[in-house]
N, CA, C and O of each residue as an XYZ file, in Angstrom:
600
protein
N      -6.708     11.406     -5.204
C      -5.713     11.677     -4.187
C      -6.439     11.656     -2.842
O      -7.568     12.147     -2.851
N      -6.018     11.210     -1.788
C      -6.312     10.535     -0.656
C      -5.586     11.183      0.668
O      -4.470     10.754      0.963
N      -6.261     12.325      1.564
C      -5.190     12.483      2.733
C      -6.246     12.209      4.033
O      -7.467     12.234      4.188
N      -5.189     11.964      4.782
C      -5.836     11.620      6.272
C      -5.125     12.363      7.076
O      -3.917     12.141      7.151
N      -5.619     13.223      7.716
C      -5.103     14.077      8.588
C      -5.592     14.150     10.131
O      -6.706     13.955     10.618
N      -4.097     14.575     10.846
C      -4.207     14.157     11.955
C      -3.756     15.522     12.991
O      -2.652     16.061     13.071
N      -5.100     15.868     13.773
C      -4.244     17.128     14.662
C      -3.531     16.726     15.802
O      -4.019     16.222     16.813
N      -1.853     17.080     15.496
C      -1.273     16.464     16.427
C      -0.528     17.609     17.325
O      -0.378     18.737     16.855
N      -0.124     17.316     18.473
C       0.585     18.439     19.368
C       2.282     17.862     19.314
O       3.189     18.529     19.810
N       2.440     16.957     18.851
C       3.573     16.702     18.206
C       3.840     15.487     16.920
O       2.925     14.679     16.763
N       4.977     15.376     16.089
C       4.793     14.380     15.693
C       6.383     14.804     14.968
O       7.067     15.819     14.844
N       6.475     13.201     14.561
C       8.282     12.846     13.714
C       8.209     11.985     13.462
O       7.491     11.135     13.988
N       9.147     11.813     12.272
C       9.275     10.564     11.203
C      10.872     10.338     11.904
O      11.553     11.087     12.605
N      11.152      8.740     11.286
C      12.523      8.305     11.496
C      12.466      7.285     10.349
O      11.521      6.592      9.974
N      13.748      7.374      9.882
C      13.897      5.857      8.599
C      15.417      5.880      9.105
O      16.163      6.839      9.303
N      15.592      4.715      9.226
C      17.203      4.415      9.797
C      17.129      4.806     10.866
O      18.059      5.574     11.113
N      16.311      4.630     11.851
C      16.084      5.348     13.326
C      16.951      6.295     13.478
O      17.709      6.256     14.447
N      17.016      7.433     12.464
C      17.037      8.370     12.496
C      16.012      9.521     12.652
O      14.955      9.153     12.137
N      15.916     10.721     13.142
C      14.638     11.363     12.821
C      15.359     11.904     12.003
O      16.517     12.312     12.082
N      14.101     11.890     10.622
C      14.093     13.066      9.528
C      13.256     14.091      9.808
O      13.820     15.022      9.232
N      12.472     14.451     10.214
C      11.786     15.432     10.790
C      10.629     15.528     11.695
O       9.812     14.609     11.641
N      10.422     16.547     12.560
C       9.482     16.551     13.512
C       9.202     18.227     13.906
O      10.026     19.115     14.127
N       7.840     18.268     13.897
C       7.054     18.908     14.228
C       6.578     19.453     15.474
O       6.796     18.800     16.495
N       5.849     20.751     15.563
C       5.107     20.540     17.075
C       3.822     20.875     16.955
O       3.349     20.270     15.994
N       2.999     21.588     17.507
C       1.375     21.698     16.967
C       1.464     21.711     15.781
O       2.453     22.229     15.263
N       0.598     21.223     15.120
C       0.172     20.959     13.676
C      -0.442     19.995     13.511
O      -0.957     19.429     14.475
N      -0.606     19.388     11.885
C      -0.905     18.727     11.079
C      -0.020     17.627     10.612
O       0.955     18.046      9.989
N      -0.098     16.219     10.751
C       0.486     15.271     10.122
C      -0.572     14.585      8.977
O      -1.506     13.855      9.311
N      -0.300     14.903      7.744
C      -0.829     14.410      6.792
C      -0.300     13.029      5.972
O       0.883     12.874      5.670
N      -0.981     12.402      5.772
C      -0.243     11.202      5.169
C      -1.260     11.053      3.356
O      -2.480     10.896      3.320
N      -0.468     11.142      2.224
C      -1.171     11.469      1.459
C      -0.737     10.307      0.682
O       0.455     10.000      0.643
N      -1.593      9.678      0.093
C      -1.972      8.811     -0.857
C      -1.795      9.370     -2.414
O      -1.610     10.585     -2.472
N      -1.822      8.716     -3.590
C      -1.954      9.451     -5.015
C      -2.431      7.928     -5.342
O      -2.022      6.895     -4.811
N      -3.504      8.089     -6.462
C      -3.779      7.271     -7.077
C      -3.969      7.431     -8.602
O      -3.860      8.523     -9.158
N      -4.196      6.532     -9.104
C      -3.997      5.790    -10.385
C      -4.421      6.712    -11.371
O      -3.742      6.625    -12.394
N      -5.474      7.717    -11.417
C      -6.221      8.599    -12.086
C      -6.027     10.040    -11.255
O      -7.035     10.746    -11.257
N      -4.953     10.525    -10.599
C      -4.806     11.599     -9.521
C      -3.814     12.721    -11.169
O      -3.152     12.274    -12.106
N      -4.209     14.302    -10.786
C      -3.403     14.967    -11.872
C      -3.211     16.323    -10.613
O      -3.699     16.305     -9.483
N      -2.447     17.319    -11.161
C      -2.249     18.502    -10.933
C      -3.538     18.872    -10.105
O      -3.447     18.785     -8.880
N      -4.752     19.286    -10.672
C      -6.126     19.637    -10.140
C      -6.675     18.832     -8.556
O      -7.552     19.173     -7.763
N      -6.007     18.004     -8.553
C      -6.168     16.992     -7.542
C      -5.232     17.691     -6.379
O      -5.524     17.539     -5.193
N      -3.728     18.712     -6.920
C      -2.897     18.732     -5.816
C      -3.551     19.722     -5.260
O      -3.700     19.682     -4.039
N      -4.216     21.095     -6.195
C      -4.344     22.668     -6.324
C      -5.759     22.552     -5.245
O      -5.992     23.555     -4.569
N      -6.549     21.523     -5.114
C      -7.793     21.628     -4.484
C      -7.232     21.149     -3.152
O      -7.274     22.033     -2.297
N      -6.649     19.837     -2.687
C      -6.411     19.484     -1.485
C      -6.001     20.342     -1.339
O      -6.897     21.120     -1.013
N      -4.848     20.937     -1.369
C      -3.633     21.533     -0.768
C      -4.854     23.162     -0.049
O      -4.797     23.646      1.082
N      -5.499     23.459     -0.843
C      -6.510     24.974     -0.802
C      -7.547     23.925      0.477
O      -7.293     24.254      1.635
N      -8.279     23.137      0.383
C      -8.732     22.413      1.247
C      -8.175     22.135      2.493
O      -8.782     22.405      3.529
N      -7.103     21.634      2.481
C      -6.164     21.389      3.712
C      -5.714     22.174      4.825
O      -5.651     21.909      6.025
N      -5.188     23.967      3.669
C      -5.069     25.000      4.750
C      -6.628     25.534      5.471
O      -6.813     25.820      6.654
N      -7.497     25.553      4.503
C      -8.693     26.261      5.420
C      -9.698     25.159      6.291
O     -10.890     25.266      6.578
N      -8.901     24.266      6.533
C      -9.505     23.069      7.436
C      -9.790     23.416      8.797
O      -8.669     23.526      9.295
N     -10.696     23.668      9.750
C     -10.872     24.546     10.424
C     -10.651     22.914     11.640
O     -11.307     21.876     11.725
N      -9.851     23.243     12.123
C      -9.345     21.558     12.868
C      -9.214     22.062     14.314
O      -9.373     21.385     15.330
N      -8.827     23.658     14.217
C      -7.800     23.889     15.361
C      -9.056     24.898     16.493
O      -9.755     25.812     16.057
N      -9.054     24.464     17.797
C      -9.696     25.331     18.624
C      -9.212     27.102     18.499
O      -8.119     27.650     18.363
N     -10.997     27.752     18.657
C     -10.721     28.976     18.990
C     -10.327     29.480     20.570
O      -9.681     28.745     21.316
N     -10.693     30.517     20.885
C     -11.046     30.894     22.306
C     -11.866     30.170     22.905
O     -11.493     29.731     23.993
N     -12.995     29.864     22.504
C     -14.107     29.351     23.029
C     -14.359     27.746     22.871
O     -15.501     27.286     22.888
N     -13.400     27.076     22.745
C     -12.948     25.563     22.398
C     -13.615     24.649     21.357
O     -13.733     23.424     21.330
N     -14.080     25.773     20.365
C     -14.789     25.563     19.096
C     -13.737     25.439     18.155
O     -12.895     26.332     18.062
N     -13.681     23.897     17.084
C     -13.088     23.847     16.326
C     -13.597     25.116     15.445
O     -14.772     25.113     15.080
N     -12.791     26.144     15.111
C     -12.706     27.344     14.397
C     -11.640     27.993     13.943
O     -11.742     29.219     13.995
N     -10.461     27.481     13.432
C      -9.701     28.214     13.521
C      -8.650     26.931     12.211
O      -8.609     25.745     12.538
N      -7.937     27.372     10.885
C      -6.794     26.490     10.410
C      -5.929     26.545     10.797
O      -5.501     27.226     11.729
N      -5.250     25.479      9.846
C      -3.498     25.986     10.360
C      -2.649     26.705     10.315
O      -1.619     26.778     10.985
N      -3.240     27.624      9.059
C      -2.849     28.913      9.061
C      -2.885     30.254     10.066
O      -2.108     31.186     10.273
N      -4.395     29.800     10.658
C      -4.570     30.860     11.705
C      -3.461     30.569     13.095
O      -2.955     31.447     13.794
N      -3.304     29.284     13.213
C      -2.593     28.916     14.503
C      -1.224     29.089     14.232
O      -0.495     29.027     15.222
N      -0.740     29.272     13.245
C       1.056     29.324     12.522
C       1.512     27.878     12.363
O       2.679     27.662     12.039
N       0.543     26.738     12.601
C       1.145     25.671     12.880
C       1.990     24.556     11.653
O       2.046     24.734     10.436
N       2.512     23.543     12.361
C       3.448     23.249     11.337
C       2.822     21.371     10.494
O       2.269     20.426     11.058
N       3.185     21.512      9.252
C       2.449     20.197      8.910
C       3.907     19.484      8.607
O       4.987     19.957      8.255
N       3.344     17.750      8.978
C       4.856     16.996      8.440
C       3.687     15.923      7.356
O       2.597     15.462      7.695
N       4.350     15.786      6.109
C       3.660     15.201      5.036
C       4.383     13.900      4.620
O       5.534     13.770      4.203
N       3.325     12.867      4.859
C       4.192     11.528      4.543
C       3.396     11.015      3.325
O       2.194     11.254      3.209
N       4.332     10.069      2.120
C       3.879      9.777      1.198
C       3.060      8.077      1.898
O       3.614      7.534      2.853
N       1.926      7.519      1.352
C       1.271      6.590      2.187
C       0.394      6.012      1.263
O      -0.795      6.251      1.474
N       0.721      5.173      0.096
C       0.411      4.315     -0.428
C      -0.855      3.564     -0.326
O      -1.737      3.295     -1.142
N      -0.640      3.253      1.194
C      -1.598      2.235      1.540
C      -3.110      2.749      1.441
O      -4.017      1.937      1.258
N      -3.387      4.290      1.583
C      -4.584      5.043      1.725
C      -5.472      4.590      0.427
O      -6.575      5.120      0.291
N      -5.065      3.711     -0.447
C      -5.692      3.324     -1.476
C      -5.887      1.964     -1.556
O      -5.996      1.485     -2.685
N      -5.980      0.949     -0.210
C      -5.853     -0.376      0.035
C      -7.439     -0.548     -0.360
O      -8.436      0.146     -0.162
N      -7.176     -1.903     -1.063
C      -8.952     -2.404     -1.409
C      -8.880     -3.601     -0.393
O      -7.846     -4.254     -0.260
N      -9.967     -3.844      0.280
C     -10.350     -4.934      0.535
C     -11.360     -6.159      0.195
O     -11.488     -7.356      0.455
N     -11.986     -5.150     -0.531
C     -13.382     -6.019     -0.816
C     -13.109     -7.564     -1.360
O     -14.063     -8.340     -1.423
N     -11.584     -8.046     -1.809
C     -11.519     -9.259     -2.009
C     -10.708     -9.682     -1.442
O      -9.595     -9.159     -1.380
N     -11.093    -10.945     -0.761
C     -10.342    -11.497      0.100
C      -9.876    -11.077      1.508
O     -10.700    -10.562      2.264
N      -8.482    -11.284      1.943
C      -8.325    -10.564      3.453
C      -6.576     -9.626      3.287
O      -6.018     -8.948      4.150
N      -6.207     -9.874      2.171
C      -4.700     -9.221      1.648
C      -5.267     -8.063      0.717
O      -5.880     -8.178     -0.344
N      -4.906     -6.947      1.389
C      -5.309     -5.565      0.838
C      -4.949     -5.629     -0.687
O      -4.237     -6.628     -0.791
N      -5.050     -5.225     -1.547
C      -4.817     -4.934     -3.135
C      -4.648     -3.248     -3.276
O      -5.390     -2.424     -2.742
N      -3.517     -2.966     -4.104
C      -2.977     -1.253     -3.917
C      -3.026     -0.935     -5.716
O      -2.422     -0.048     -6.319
N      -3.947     -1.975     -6.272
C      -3.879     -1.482     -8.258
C      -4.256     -0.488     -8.191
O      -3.750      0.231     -9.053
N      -5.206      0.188     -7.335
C      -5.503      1.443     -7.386
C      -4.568      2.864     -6.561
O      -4.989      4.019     -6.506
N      -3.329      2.399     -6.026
C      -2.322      3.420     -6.161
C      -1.632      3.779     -7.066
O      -1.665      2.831     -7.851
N      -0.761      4.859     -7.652
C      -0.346      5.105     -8.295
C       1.070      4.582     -8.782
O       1.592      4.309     -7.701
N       1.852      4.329     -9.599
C       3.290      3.640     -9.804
C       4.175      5.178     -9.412
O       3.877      6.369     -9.503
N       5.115      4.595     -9.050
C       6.430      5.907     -8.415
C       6.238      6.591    -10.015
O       6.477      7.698    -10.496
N       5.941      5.910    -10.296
C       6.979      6.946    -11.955
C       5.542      8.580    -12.008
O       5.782      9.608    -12.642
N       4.284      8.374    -11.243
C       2.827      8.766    -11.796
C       2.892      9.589     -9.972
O       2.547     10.763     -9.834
N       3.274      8.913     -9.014
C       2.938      9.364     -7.679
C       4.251     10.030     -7.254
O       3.992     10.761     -6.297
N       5.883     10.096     -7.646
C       6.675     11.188     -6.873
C       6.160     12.360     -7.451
O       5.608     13.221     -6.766
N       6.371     12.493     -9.226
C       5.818     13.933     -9.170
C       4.768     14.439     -8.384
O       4.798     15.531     -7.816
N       3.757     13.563     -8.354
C       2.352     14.305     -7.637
C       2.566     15.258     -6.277
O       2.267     16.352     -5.797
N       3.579     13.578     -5.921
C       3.333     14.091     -3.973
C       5.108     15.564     -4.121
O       5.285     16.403     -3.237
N       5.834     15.474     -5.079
C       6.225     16.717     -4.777
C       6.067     17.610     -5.581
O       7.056     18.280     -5.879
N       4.747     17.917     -6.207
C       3.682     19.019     -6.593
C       3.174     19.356     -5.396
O       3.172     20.523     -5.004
N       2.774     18.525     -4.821
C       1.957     18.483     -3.193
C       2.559     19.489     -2.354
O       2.133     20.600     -2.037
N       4.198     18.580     -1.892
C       4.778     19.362     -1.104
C       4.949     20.851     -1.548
O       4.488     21.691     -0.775
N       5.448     21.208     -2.494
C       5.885     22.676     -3.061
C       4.505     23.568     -2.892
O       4.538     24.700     -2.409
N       3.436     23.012     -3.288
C       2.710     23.923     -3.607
C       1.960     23.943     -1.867
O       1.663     25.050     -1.417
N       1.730     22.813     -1.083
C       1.401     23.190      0.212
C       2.576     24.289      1.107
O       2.173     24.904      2.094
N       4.174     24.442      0.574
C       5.042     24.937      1.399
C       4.606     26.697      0.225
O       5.360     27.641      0.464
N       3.840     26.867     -0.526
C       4.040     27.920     -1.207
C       2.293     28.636     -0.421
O       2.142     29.788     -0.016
N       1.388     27.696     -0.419
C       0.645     28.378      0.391
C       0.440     28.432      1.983
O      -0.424     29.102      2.549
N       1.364     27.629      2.585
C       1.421     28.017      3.656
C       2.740     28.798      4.389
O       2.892     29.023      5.589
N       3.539     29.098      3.384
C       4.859     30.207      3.558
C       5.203     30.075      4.428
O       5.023     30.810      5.398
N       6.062     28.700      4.361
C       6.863     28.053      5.366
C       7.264     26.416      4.838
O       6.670     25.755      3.986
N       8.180     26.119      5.456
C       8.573     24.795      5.069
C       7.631     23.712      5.517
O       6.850     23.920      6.445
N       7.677     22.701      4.960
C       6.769     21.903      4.992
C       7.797     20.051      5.518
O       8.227     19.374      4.584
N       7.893     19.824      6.194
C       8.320     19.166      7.164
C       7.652     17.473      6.262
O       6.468     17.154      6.146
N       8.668     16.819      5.849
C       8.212     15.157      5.241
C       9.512     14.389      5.666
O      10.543     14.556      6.317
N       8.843     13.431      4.901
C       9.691     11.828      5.209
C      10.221     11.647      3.983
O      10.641     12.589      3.311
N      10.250     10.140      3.508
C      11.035     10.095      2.013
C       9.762      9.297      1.328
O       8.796      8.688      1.789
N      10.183      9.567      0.148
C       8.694      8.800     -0.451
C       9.411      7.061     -0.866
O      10.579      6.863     -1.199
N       8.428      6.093     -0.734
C       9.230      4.995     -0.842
C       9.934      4.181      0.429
O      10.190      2.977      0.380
N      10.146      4.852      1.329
C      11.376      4.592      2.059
C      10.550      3.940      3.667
O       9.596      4.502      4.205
N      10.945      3.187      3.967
C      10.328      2.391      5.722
C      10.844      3.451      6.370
O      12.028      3.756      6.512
N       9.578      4.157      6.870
C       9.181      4.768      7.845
C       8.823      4.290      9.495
O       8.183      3.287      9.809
N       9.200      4.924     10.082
C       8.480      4.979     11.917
C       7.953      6.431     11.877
O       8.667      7.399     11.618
N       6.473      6.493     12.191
C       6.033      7.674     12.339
C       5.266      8.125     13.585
O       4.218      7.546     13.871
N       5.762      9.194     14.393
C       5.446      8.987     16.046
C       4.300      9.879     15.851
O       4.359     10.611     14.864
N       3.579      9.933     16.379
C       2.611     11.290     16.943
C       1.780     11.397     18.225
O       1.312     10.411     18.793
N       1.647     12.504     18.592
C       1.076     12.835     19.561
C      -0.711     13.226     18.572
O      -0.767     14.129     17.737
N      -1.691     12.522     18.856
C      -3.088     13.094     18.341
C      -3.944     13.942     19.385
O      -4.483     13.623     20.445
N      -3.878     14.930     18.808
C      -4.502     15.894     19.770
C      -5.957     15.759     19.912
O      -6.466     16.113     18.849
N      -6.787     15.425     20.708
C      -8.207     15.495     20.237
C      -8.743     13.927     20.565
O      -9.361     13.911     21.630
N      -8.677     12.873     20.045
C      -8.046     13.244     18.858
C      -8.860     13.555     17.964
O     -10.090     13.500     17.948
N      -7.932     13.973     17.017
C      -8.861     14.739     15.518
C      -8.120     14.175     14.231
O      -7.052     14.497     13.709
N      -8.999     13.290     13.932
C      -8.371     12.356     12.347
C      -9.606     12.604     11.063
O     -10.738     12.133     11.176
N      -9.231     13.288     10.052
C     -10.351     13.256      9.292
C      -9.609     13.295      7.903
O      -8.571     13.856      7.553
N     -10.551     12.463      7.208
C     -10.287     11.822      5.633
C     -10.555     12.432      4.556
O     -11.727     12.807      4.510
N      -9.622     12.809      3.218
C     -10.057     13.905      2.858
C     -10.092     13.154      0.883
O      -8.934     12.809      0.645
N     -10.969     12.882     -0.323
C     -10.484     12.513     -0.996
C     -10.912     13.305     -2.146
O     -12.031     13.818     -2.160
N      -9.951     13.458     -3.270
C     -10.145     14.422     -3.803
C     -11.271     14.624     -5.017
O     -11.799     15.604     -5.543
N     -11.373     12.921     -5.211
C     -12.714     12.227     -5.661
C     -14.078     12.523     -5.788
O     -14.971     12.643     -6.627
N     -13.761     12.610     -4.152
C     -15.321     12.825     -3.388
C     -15.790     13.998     -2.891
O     -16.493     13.821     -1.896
N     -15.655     15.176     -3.232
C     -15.696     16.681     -3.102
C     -17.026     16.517     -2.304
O     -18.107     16.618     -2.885
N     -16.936     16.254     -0.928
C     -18.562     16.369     -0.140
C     -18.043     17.903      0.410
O     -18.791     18.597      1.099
């Protein structure tokens, strides 16, 4: 499982140029699931994600999560975070997960990120053409995989 996160001072999704939801300080996560991703994969990001220390203290030291700031995350499902390139110049996605293996995941994801951060958790639709706006604060973009436990 694959997230890229982004500290944003705002951000919103639209499908049908509609907005489905939008945010204000926080976190826009865009999370990937892949081919070999289970439960253990959601229980570590999701514990990873809140104590991500992204957000300035007093002293303009990244020190502080999103928990400490109250801030709000919008979670988009994002396929592509599992693009291969190494052949050729047309990305290859065998290593994402099939809908039938990646909705449960990503709404294990959502529930259990809206259960530890006790509050709603702000997404898009999984599947569905997205426009996704944001404001990047910082900016601050960092890659998180559940793989690679550095």
């Amino acid at each position: 499982m694959r997230l890229t996160i982004q500290r944003v001072s705002e951000a919103s999704v639209q499908i049908n140029q509609k907005i489905k939801s939008q945010i204000n300080q926080g976190l826009l996560v865009l999370l990937g699931v892949g081919t070999d991703d289970a439960e253990a994969d959601v229980e570590w990001l999701c514990n990873k994600l809140l104590a991500l220390r992204v957000f300035s203290d007093e002293l303009g030291k990244m020190n502080k999560s999103i928990t400490d700031v109250n801030g709000d995350v919008l979670l988009i499902s994002q396929f592509t975070l599992f693009a291969s390139t190494k052949k050729g110049n047309r990305p290859s996605y065998i290593r994402s997960a099939r809908p039938d293996v990646a909705i449960p995941l990503y709404k294990a994801f959502h529930k259990r990120l809206e259960v530890l951060l006790g509050k709603p958790v702000a997404t898009g639709e999984f599947g569905a053409y997205m426009k996704v706006y944001l404001c990047n604060d910082g900016p601050v973009t960092i890659n998180i995989d559940s793989k690679n436990r550095e």
